[in-house]
N, C-alpha and C positions, 0 to 999 in steps of 0.2 A: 107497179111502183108500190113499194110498202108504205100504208099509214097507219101503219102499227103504234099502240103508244105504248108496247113495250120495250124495254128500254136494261142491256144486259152486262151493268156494269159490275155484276157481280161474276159473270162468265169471264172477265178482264181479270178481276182481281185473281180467281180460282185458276187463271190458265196462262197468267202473263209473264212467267220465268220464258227467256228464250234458247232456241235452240243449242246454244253452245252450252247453257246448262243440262242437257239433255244425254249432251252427246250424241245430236243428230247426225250423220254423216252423207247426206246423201244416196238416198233409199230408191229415187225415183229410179225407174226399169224401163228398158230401151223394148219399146215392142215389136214384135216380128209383124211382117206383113200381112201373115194370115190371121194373127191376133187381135182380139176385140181390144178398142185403148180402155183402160181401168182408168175409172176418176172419183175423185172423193170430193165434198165437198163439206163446208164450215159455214155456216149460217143458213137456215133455213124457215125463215119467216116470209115475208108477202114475195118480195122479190127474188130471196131464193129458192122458194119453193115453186115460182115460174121459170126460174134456171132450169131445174131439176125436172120438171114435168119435161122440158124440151129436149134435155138431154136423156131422158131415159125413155123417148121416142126413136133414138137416133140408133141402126144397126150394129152401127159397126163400136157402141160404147158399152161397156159394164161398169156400173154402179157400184162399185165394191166399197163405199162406207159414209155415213150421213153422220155431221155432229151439230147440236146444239143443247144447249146449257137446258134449253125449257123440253119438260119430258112432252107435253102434247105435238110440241112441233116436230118432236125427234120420233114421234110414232108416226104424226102425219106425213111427211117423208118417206119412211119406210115403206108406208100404206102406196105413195104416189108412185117408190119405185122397187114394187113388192115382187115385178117377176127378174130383179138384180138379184133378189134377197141381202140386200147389201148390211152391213150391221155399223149398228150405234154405238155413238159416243157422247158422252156430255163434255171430254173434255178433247181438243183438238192437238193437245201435246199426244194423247197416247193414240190417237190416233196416228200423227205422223210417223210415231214410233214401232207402230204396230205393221201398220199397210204397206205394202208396196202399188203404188201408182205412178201412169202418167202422167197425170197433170190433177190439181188440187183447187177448184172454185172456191174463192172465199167473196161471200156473200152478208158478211155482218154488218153493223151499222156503220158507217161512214168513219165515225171517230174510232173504232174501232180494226181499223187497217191496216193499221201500222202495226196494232199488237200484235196480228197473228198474221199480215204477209211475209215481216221483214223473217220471224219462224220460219213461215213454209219455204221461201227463199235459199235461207241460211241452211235446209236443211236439206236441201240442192232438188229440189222439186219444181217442176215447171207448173207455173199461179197464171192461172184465172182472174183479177180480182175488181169485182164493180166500178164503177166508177161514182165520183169522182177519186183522186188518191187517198186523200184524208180531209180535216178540218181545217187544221194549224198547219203553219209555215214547219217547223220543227219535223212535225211527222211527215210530211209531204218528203223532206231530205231524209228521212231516215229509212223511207220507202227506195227512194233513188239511188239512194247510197248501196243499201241492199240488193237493186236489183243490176246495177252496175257492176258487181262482181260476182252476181250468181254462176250458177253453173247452170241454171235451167231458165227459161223465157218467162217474163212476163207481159201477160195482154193484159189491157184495161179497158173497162166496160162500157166507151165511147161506139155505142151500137152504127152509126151514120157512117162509119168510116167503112163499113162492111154493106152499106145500101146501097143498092146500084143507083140509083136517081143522084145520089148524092157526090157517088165517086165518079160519076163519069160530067156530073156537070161544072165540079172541082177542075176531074183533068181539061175540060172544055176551056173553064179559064186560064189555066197555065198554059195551055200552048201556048199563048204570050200574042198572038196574033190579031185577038181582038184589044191590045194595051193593058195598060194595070189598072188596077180597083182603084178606085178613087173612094169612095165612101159603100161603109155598109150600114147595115138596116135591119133590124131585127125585133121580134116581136113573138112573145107568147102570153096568151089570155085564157085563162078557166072561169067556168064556171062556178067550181067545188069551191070552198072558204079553209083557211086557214086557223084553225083552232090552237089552241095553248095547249101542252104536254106533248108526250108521244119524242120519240127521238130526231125525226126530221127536223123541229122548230128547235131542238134544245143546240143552240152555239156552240158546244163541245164536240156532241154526238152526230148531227146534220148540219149544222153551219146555218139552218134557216134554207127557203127556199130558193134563192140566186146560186148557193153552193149545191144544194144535194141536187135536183133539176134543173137550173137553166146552165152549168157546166154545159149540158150536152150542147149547147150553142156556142158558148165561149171557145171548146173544141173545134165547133166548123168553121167559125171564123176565123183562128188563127191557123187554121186547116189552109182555107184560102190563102191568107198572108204567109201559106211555105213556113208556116210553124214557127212564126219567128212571133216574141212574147211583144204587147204592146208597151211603150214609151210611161204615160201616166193616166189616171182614170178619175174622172170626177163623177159624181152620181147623190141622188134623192132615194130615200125610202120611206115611207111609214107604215103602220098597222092601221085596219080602219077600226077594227073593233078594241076597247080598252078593257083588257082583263085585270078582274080583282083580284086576284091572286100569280106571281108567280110570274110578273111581265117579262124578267130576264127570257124566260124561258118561252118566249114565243117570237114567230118567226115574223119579217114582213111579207105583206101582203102586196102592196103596188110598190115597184120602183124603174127608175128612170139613168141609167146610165150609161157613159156615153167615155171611151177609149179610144186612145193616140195613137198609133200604129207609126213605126219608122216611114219617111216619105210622105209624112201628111197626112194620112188614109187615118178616116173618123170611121169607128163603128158607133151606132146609136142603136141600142135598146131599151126595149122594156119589156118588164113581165109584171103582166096583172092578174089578180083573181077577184069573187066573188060580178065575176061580168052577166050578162044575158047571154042566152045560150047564140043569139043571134050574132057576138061580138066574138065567141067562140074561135081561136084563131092560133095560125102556127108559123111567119114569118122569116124568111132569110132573105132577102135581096143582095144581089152585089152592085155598085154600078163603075161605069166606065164611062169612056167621054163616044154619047153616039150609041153606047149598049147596056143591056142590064141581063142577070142571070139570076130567074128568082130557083132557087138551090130547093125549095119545099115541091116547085110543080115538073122542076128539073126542065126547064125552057129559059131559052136564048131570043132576047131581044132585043130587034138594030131598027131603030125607025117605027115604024111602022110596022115591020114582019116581027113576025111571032115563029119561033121554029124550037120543035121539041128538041129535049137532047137524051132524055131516056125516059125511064119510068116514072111518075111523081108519088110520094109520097102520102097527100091527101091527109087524113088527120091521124095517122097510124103512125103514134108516136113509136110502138116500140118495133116496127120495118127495121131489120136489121139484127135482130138480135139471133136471129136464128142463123142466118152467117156468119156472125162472129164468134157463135159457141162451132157451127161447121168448121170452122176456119182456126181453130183454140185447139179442138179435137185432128182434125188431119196435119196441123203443126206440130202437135208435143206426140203422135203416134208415129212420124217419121222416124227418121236415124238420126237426121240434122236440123232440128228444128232453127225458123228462121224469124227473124224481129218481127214483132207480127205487127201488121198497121197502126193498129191502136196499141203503141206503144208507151213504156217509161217516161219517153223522155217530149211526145207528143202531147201526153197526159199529164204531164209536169206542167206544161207552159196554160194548159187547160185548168185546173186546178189551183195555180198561183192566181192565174187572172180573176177568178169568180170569189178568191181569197180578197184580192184587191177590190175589186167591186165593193164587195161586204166589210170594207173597211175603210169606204167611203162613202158611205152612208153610214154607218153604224157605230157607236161609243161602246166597244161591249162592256169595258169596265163599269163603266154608270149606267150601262143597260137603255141607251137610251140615241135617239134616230139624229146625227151630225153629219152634215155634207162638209167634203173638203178632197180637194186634188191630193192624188197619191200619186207616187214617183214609183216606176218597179223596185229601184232598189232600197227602196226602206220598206219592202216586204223583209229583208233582212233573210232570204234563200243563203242556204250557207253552198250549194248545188249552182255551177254554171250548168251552161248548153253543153252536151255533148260534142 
């Protein structure tokens, strides 16, 4: 996870014309089976430069082009994937323009997704691109919108959806055999503290920490719920520390909220930080009438019995991600690539929700911590369901 507090809105300004000013036309190249897949990738700071170490471990991939606006990052890159010899860019337009690839990670700050997925998209290339979608309602539809009429696939960087502890104790509860969810339950606690600056806390760039990290929750639970967005959301926030400078621009620390699902199904979480290391913790429970499924140790329980159901998890937050860049790579190197799990439109309902959360607890205009029910649709999604 990046906690980077640099912050690259000057790479926006310098690269934000899109594709159709380009004249991009769809460059992406169908690989032959004995062919290594080519990938390129756009942002290469904390988290995408552990994209990039993983994929330029991987046999069957060549590295053929790294971009980022800052020159030390765009050397270090290079350095991590020196036996691709892959070559640089500062700006990701002349990249698209240049390269011919399979598929194109984009890996830049959160707020920053929209400007250069809805590009690589439109310019018929199959994206890679982290998760969550974006910040705002607006770019989240302009993502969707985009990738609804692509010509090439896009995955999003919802890592759980590719762990097996996670998918098999998912499909455990769908068979439907032990009833439906009644209530969920969720929890994450760190240790580390939340400080002022840096792009994660800035509401534009990261959305604060419910948006850019506890997304990956909001995902498994309406994972569970078969993907269907919840009803309305009420929820607490604040900051424990008071900075003198610049408060817009820091994220909350502890919050408290809790989501209506169709049928009555309450999810209740929270995410805290500066904890002891003893409080230390990673949360998903489902329960049922008579069972419960906790989704982190991937076990099933009815009574009294305790029965595994796969692999657990443990506190390895990022389990998963190496299957999902596996599973990005043997997709877009096929002939027919297919919707990849962590989808558009899976990732939409993920990313509206954690929108919603953080706009029930939060005034961003006054910069300042207000609890109040939110209804999904005065998120104002110009985007239905698929």
């Amino acid at each position: 996870m990046n906690r980077s507090g640099f912050s690259r809105r000057e790479f926006v300004r310098q690269s934000a014309l899109g594709a159709a000013a380009l004249g991009l036309a769809g460059r992406a190249r169908a690989a032959s089976p004995n062919e290594k897949v080519q990938i390129g990738i756009i942002g290469v700071g904390g988290r995408g430069s552990h994209l990039l170490r993983k994929l330029s471990r991987m046999e069957n991939v060549q590295i053929v082009a790294v971009c980022d606006l800052k020159s030390d990052r765009l050397e270090n890159a290079k350095e991590i994937a020196k036996r691709h010899t892959p070559k640089g860019y500062a700006d990701y337009r002349e990249m698209l323009e240049k390269e011919k690839m399979d598929g194109v990670v984009v890996a830049t700050e959160v707020g920053n997704h929209a400007k250069v997925v809805v590009p690589v998209l439109q310019a018929g290339f199959n994206c890679f691109q982290e998760k969550p979608v974006d910040t705002k309602v607006e770019r989240v539809d302009a993502i969707v919108k985009a990738a609804r009429q692509a010509k090439g696939v896009l995955q999003v960087g919802f890592q759980r959806r590719y762990n097996k502890g996670y998918v098999e104790a998912v499909k455990r509860i769908h068979q439907g055999d032990l009833g439906e969810p009644l209530f969920l339950q969720g929890a994450w606690q760190w240790t580390w503290q939340v400080g002022p600056g840096g792009w994660v806390v800035d509401p534009d760039m990261g959305g604060g920490e419910l948006i850019e990290q506890a997304g990956h929750h909001m995902d498994v639970m309406s994972w569970v719920m078969k993907n269907q967005h919840p009803l309305e959301c009420v929820a607490m926030a604040n900051r424990s520390v008071t900075y003198p400078n610049d408060v817009r621009n820091s994220s909350e620390d502890h919050t408290a909220v809790a989501y209506r699902f169709p049928g009555g199904v309450i999810f209740s979480y929270t995410h805290l930080f500066y904890c002891p290391q003893e409080f230390q913790l990673e949360k998903m429970w489902v329960y049922g009438k008579g069972w419960g499924v906790d989704l982190v140790t991937s076990e099933l329980f009815q009574g009294e019995e305790k029965k595994p159901i796969s692999e657990g998890s443990g506190t390895d937050w990022d389990k998963g991600t190496d299957g999902e860049l596996e599973a990005f790579v043997a997709n877009v190197g096929s002939s027919a690539p297919k919707k990849p799990e962590s989808n558009i439109e899976t990732a939409r309902v993920a990313t509206l929700m954690s929108i919603m959360g953080q706009r029930a607890f939060r005034n961003l205009e006054k910069g300042t911590f207000e609890s109040r029910v939110i209804k999904w649709e005065e998120l104002g999604s110009t985007t239905e369901p698929a």
